[in-house]
N, C-alpha and C positions, 0 to 999 in steps of 0.2 A: 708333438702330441696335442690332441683335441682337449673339447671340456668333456671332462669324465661321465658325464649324462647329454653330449649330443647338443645341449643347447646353444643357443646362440644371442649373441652380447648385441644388444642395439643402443644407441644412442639415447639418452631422456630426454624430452623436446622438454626446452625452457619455455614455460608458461607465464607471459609479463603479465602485471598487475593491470594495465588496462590493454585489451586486446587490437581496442580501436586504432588505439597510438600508433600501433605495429602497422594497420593498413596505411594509418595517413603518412607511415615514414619512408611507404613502397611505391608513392608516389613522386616526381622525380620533379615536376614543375612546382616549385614553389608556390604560385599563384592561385595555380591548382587546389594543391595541397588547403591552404589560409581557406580558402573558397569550402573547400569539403569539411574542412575543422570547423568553420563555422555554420553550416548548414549540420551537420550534426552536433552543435551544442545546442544550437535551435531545436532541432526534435526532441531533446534530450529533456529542454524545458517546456514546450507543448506535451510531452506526455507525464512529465509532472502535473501538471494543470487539469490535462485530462482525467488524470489519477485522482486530484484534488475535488473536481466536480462530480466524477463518480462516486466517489466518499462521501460529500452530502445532498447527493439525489434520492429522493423517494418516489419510487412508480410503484404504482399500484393497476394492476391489470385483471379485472373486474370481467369474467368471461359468462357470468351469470343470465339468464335469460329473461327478459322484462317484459311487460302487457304493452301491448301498442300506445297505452294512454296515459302512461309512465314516461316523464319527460328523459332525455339520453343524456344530461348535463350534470344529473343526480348520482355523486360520487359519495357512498361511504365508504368512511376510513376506518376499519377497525384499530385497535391498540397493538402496537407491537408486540407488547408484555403480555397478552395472551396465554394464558398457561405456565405461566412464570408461578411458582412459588412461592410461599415469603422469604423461606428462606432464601433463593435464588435471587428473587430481587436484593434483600439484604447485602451478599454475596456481590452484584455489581454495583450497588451504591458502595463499598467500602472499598473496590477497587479503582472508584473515580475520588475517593473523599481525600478532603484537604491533610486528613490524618496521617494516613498510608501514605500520602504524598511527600511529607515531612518525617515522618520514621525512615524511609528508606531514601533520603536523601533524593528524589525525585521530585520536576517539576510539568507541567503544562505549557506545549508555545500554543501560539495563536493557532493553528490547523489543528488540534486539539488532538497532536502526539503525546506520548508521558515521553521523558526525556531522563536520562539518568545524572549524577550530579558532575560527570564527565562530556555531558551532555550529547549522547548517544540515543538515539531511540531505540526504546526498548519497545513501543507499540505504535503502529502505524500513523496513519493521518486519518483524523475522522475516528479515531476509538475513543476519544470521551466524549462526543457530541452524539454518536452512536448508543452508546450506553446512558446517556441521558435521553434520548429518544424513546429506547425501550420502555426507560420507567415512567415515564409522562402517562 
């Protein structure tokens, strides 16, 4: 006798923790293999970096239209905090302060992640030099 509603039993695909591993274990030349493991930890740290530089880059793209005798090198910067609040600004100065930092057992590394006291990131790369940017 069948299953009582017709369905049908399939296998669950085991999903490993790093998927990459799997490729570079279907690879059969060892040589190979070393060659591909490292050529991908290599990208793996170029797009950290790239990550990292994109986090504190500022472009500003100025589409405005100028009199001929208005020189082309004249860049204004407005304020990021434009339209911020007080209380808003309040709000992310106390999310970057030394305070908060110390009540909930979190810290700052050098790329200007919060970190937790297991030292996990809890906010990216570039959110407290971010949020200090704003309020400048």
């Amino acid at each position: 006798m069948g299953r009582p509603y017709g369905g049908v039993t399939r296998k669950v695909r085991k999903l490993s923790e790093n998927p990459i591993h799997d490729v570079l274990n279907k690879i059969p030349d060892p040589a190979v293999r070393a060659v591909m493991g490292a050529m991908l930890a290599e990208n793996k740290r170029l797009r950290g970096e790239v990550n990292l530089l994109k986090a504190n880059t500022k472009v500003i793209i100025d589409q405005t239209t100028r009199p001929a005798n208005q020189r082309q090198d004249a860049i204004q910067i407005l304020p990021a905090s434009t339209g911020l609040t007080d209380s808003e600004k309040e709000a992310l100065r106390h999310a970057t302060s030394d305070e908060l930092m110390q009540d909930e057992g979190w810290k700052q590394d050098s790329h200007g992640r919060i970190l937790n006291a297991k030292g996990r990131a809890i906010f990216k790369i570039g959110f407290v030099s971010a949020i200090r940017k704003i309020l400048e």
